[in-house]
VEXDRENRO-621309 format. One record per atom (N, C-alpha, C): residue in three letters; z, x, y. Coordinates in pm, whole numbers, plus 50000, padded with zeros to 5 digits. Layout:
BEGIN
ALAZXY ...
! end
This chain:
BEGIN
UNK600222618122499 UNK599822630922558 UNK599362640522449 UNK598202648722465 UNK597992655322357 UNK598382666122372 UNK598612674122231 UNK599422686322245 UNK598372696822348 UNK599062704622356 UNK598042719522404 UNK598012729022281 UNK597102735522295 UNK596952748022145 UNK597162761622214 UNK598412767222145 UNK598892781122227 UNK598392794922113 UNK597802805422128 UNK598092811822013 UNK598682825922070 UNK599662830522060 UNK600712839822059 UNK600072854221976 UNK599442865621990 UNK599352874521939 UNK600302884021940 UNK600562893821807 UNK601692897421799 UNK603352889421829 UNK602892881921750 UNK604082869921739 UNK605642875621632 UNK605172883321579 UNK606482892121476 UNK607372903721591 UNK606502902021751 UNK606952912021821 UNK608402903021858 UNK609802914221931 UNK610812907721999 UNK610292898222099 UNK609332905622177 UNK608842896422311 UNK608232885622278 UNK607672885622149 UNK606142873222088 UNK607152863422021 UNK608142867721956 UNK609022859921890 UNK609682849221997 UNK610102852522075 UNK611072843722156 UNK610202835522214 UNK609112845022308 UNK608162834522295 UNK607422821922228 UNK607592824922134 UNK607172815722001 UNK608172802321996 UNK609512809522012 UNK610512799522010 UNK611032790322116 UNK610822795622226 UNK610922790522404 UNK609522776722381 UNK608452781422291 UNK607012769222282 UNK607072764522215 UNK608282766722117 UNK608472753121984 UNK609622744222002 UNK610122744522137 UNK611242738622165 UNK610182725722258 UNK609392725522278 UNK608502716622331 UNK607792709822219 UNK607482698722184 UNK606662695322058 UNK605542692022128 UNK604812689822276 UNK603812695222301 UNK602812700022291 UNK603582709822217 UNK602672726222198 UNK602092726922084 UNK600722728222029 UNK600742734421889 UNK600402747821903 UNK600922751721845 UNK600932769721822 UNK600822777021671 UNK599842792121721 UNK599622798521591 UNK600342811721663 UNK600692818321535 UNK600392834821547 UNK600372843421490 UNK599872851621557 UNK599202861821447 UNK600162876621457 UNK599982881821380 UNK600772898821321 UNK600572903521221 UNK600592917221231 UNK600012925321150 UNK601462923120987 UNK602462923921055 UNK603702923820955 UNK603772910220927 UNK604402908020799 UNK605102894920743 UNK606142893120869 UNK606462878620820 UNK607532869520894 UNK608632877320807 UNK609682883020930 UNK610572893120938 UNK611942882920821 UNK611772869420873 UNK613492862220856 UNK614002864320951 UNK615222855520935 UNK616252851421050 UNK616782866021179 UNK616932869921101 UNK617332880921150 UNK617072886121254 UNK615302888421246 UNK614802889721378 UNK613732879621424 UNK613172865221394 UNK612672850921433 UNK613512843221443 UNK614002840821561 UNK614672832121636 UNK613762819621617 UNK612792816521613 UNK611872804621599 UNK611952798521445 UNK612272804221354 UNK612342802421254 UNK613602791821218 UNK614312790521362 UNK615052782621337 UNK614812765421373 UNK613592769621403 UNK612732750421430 UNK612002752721309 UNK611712733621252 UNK610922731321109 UNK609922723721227 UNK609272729521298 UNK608362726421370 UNK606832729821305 UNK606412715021210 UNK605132715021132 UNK603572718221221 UNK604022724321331 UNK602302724721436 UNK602702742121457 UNK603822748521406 UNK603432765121410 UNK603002770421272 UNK601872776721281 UNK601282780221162 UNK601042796121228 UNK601612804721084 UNK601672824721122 UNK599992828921034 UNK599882833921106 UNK598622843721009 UNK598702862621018 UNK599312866620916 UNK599082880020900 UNK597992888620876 UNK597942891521001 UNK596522897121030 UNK596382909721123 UNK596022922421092 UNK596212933321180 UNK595102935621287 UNK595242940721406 UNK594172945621513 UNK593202954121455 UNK593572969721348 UNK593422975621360 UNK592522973421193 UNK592212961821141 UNK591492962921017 UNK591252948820965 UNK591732938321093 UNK591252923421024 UNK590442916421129 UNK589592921721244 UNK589802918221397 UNK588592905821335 UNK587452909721242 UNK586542899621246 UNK587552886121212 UNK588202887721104 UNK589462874821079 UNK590542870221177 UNK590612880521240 UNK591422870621386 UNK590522864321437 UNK589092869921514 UNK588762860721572 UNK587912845421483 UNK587782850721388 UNK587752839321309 UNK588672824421324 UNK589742832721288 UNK591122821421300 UNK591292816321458 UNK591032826721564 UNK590902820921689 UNK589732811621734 UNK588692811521676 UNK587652802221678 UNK587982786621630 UNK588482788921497 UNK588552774821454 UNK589732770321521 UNK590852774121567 UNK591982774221625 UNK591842764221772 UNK590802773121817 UNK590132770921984 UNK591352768822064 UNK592162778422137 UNK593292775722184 UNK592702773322338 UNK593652765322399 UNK593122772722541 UNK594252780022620 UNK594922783122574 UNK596052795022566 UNK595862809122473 UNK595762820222490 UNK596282828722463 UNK596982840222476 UNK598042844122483 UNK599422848622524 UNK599382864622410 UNK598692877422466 UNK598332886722357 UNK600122898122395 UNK600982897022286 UNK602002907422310 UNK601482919622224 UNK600512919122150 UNK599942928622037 UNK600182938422056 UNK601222954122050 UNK600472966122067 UNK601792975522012 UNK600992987422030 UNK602142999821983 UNK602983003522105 UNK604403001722090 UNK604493001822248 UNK606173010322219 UNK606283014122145 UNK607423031122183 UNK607023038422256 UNK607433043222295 UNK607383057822424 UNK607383069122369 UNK608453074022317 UNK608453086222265 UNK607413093622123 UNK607413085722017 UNK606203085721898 UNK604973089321975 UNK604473080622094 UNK603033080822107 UNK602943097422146 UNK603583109122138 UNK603143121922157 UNK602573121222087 UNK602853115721943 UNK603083125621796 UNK602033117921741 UNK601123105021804 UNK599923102321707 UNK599473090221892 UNK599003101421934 UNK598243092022059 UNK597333085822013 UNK596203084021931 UNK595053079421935 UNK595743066621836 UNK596533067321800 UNK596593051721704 UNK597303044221831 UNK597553047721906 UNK598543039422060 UNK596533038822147 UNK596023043622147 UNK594553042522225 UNK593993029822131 UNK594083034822000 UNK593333023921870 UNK593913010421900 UNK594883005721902 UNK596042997421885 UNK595362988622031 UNK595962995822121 UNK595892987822225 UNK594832989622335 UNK593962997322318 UNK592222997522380 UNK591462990922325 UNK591023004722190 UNK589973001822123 UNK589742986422045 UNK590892986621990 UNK591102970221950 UNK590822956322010 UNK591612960022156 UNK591362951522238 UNK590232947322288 UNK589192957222302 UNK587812958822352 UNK587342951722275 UNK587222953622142 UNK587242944222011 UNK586872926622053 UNK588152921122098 UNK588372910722100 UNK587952904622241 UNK588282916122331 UNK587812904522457 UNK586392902522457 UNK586022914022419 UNK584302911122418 UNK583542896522355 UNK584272895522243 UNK584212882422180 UNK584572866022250 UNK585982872822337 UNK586422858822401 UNK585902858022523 UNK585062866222529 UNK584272864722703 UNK583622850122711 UNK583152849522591 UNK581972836822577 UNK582832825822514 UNK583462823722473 UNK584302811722380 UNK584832804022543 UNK584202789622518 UNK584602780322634 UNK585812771222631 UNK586702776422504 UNK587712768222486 UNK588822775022592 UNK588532791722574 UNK589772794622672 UNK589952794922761 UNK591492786422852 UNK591302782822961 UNK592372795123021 UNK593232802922969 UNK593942815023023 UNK593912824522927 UNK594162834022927 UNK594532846322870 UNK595552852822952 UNK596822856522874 UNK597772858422947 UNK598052870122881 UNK597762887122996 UNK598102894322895 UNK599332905922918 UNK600162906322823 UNK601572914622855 UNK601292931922844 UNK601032936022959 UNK601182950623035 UNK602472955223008 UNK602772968723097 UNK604152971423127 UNK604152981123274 UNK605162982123303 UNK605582987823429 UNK605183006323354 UNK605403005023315 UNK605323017323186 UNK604293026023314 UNK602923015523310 UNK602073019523371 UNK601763030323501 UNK602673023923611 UNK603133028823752 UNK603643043623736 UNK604263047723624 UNK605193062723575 UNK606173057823661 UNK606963066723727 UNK608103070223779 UNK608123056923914 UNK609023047623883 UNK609183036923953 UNK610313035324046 UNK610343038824201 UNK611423042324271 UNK610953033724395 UNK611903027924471 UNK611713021624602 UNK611263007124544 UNK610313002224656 UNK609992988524622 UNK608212984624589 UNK608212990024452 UNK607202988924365 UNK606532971824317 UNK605472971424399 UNK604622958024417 UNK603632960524326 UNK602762948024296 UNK601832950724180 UNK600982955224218 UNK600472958924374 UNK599152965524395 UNK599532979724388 UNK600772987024320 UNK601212999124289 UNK599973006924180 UNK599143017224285 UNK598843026524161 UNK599363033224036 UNK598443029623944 UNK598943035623808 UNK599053049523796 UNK599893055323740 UNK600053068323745 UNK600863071923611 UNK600713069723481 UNK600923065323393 UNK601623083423304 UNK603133083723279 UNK603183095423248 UNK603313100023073 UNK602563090122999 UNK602703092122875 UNK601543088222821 UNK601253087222678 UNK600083087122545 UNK600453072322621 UNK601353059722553 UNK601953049222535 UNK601263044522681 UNK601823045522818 UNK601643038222922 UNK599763043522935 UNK599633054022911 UNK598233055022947 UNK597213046922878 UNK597523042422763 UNK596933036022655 UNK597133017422728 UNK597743019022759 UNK598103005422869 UNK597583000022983 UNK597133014323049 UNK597033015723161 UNK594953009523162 UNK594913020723029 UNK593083016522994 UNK593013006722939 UNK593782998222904 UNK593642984622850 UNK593562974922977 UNK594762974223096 UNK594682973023225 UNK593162970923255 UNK592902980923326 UNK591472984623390 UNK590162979123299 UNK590392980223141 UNK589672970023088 UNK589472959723060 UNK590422951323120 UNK590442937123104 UNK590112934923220 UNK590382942723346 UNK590092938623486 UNK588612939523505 UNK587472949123434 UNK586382947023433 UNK585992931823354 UNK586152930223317 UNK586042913623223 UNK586262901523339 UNK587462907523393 UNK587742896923521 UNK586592892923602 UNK586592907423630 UNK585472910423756 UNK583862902923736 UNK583782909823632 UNK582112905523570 UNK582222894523535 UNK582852885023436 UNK582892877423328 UNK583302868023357 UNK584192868723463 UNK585322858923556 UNK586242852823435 UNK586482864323325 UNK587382861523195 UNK588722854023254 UNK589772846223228 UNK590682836123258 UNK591642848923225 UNK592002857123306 UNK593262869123263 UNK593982864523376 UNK595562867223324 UNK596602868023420 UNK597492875423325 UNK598082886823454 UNK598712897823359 UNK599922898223409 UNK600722899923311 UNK602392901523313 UNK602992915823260 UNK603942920823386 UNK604392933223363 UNK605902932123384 UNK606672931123292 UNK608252926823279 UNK608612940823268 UNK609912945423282 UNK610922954423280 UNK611632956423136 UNK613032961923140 UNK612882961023010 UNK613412954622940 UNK613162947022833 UNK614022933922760 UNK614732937222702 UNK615812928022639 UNK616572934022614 UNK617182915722536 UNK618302917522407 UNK618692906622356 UNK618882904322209 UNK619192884922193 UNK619792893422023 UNK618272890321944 UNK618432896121844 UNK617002892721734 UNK616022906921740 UNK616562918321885 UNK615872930721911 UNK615712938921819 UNK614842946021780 UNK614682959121703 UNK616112967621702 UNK616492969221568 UNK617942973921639 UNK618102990121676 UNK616872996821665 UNK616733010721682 UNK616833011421835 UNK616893000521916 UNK617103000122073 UNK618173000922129 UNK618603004122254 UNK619453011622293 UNK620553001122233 UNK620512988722338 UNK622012977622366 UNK621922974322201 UNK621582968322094 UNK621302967721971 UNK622292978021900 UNK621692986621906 UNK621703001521853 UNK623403004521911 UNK623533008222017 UNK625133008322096 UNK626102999022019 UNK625802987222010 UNK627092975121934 UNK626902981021809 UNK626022984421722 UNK625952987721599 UNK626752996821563 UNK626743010221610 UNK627113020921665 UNK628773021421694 UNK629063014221780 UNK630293008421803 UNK631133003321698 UNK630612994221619 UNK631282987421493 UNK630642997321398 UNK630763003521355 UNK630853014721269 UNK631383029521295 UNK631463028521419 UNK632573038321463 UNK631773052721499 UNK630033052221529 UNK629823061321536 UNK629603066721701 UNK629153079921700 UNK628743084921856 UNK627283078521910 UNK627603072722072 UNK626293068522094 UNK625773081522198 UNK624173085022185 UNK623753095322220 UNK623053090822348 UNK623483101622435 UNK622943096722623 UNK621883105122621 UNK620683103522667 UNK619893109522679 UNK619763115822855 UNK619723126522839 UNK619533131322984 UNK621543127823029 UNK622263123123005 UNK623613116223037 UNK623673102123054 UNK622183094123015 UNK622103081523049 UNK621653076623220 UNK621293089123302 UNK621263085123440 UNK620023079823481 UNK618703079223381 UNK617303071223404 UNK618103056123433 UNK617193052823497 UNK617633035123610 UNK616623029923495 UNK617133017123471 UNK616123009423351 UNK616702993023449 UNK615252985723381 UNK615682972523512 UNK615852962023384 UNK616872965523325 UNK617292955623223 UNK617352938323255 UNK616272929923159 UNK616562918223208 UNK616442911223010 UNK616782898323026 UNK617322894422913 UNK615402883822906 UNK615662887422704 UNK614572875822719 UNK613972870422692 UNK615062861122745 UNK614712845622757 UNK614582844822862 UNK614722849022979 UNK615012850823144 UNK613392853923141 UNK612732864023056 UNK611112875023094 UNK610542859023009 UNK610842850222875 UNK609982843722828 UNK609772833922869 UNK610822830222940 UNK610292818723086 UNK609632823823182 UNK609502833423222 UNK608812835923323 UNK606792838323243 UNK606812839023169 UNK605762841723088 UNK604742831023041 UNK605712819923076 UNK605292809723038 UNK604822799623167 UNK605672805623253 UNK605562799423405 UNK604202809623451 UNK603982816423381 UNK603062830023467 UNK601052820223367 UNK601502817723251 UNK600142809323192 UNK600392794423229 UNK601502786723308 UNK601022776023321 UNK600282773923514 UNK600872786823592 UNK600512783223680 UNK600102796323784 UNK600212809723690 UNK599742818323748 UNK598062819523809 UNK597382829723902 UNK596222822423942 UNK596092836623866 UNK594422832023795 UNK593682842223748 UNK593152854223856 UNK593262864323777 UNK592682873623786 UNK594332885223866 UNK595502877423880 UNK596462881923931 UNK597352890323810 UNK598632897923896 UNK599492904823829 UNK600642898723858 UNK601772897123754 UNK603122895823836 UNK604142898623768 UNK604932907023814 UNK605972913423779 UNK607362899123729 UNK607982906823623 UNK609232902823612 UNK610182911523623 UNK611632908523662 UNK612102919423642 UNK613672913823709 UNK614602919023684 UNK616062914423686 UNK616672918923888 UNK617802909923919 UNK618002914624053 UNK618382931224104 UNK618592935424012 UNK619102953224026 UNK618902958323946 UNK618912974123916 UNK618272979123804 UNK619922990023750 UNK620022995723643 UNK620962995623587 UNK620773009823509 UNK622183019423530 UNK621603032823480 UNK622043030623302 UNK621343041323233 UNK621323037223095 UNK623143036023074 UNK623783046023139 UNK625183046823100 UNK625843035623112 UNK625303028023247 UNK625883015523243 UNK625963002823146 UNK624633003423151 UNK624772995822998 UNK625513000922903 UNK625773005022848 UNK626753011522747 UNK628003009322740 UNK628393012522914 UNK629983013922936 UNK629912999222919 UNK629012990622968 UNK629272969822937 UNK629882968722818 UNK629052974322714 UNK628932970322566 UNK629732977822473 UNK630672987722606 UNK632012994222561 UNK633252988122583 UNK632782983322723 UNK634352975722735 UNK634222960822656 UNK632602953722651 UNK633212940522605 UNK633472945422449 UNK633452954622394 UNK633962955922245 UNK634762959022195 UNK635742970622351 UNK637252973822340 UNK637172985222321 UNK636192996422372 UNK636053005922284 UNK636003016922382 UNK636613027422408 UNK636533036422525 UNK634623043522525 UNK634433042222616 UNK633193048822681 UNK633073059922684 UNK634283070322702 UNK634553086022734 UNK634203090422559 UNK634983084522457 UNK635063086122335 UNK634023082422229 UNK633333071022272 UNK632473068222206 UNK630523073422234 UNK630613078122334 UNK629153083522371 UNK629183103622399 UNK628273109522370 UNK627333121922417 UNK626633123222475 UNK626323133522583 UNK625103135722645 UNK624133149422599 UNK623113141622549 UNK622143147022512 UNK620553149822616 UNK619523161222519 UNK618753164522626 UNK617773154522674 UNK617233150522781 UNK616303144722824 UNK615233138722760 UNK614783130522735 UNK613153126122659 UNK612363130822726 UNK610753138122668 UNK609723140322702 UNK609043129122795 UNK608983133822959 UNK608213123523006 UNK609323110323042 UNK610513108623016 UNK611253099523069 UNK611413099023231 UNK610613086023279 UNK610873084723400 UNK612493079223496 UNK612253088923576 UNK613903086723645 UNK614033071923652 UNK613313064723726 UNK613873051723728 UNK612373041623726 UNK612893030823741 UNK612183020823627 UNK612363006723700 UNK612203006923827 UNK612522992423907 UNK611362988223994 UNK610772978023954 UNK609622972123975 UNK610332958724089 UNK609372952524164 UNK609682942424281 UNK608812930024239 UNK609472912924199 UNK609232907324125 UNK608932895824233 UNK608992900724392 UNK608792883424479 UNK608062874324465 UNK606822880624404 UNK605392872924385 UNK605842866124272 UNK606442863424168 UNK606802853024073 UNK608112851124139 UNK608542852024187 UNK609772844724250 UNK609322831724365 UNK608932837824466 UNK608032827524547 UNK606852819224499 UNK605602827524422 UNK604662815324396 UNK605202811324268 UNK605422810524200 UNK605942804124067 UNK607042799724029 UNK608102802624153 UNK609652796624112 UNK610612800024024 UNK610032809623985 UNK611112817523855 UNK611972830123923 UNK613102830623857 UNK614042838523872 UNK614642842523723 UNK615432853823750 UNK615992856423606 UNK617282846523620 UNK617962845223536 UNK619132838323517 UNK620382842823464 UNK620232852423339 UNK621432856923222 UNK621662869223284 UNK623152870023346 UNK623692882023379 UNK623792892123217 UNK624082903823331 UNK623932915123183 UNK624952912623093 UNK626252910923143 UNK627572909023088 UNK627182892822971 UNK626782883823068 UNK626162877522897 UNK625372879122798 UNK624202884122859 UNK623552887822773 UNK624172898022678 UNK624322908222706 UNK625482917422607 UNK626232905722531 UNK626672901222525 UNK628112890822467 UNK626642881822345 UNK625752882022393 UNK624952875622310 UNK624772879722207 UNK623892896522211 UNK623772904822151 UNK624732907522050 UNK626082911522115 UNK627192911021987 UNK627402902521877 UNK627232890022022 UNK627392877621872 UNK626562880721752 UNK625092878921808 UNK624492888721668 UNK624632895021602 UNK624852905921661 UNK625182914521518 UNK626262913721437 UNK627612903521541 UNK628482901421377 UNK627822892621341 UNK627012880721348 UNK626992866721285 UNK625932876321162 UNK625162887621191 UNK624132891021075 UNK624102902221055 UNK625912909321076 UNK626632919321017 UNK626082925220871 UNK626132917520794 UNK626022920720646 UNK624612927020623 UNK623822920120672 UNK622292924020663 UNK621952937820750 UNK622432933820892 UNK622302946320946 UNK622512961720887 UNK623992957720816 UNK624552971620756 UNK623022974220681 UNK622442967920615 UNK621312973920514 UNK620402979820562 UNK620072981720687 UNK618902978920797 UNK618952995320822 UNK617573000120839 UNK617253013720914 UNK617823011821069 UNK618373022521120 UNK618263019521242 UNK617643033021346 UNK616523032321285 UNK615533044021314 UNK613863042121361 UNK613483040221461 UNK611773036021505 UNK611213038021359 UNK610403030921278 UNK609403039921181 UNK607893033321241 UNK607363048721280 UNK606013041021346 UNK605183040121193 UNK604203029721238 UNK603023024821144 UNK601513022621251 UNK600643032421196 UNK599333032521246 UNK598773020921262 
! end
């Protein structure tokens, strides 16, 4: 059987990483990927733990190497490509919108224009966010208008609508994936559940924003990178489909999880602080359409997944201590 050729953009991302590693557990697969940053280490490449000789990384940025990506995507000729590429904090994109437009528009425009015509690709699979919809309440389907309440989701939102012209005209091979929010070990640790155990084992205060009462639809992932993978082997072009966990979960809750599995009172260890700019109340998207046509479901309750997470951070305790645990954006 011959392999398939996958190439993973933004592969140094949490979401691109696991991904990376969920397609090297298949020898199948040959796979590249590309990122603007060096290969992080263990710490945060979970894939790094296969000596799998058919993944080859190329460090390469959107925003100043694009003729050399598609270079490398040419000789490559995948007929997979799986783009996680982009600037995707929430709060920063006030403070420099046009590098969140650069990043994930202008760039993009870049590249699809190029892959319109290349006959090797047989999908393009590209990772959106719910981000998009703004304020997500009731039972939010993918034909949900965008209504996008930030720099970050709006910058998403025109990436959206520009790939869907490509569809339209070009009959480009897109199928788009809009997951909830991930969550797991190997995460950026400036993130909440990450950030909370850290926090915890060092004894400091964790800060609630608003009191923690925004609904977030926490799902684990490996639960979103199977589904991602089920969404490019058998999703139908030109479609959307949500991932997203069976209930959605207020921020406090998570917390109080990753309080009690650590032993640590909840009352004592957290603050409530003021609101984020633009934080939408809740955040729960409706996932039937990959449940029914594609057969996927999530799997890892929160309570394990948390237990995962911990394991992490003691097993890479030592390193962590060295570690910022602060967003630093880069243009």
């Amino acid at each position: 059987m011959n392999q398939r050729k996958i190439a993973v953009l933004g592969s140094n991302s949490f979401s691109g990483s696991d991904f990376v590693d969920l397609l090297l557990e298949d020898d199948q697969n040959e796979v590249i990927g590309i990122s603007r940053s060096p290969e992080k280490g263990p710490l945060f490449l979970p894939y790094l733990r296969h000596t799998n000789p058919s993944f080859k990384f190329h460090q390469l940025d959107f925003n100043g190497d694009m003729p050399q990506i598609i270079e490398v995507l040419d000789e490559f000729a995948p007929e997979y490509i799986v783009n996680f590429a982009a600037q995707s904090e929430v709060a920063p994109s006030w403070l420099h919108p046009d590098h969140w437009f650069q990043t994930n528009t202008v760039a993009l425009a870049q590249l699809i224009n190029h892959l319109k015509d290349q006959k090797y690709l047989q999908r393009y699979v590209h990772i959106s966010s719910p981000e998009v919809y703004g304020t997500c309440e009731g039972n939010v389907l993918e034909s949900a208008p965008m209504n996008p309440s930030t720099p970050y989701a709006a910058s998403k939102a025109a990436a959206d609508l520009l790939l869907s012209t490509y569809y339209k005209n070009f009959q480009f091979p897109l199928v788009t994936v809009r997951a909830t929010n991930v969550y797991g070990a190997y995460q950026q640790l400036f993130k909440i559940i990450p950030r909370s155990a850290i926090y915890l084992k060092l004894g400091k205060t964790i800060q609630l924003h608003g009191g923690g009462h925004a609904v977030k639809s926490y799902i684990h992932i490996r639960d979103v990178s199977r589904g991602e993978l089920a969404v490019m082997e058998k999703g139908q072009v030109g479609e959307i489909y949500h991932l997203s966990p069976d209930r959605g979960y207020a921020v406090r809750e998570v917390v109080q999880t990753i309080c009690e599995a650590m032993n640590r009172s909840f009352a004592e260890s957290t603050e409530t602080v003021a609101e984020r700019l633009g934080q939408d109340a809740a955040y729960v998207i409706d996932s039937t359409k990959a449940r029914t046509e594609l057969g996927w479901k999530s799997e890892i309750s929160l309570k394990d997944g948390v237990a995962g997470v911990i394991k992490w951070v003691d097993g890479f305790w030592d390193e962590i201590e060295k570690q910022s645990l602060e967003y630093i954006h880069k243009p």
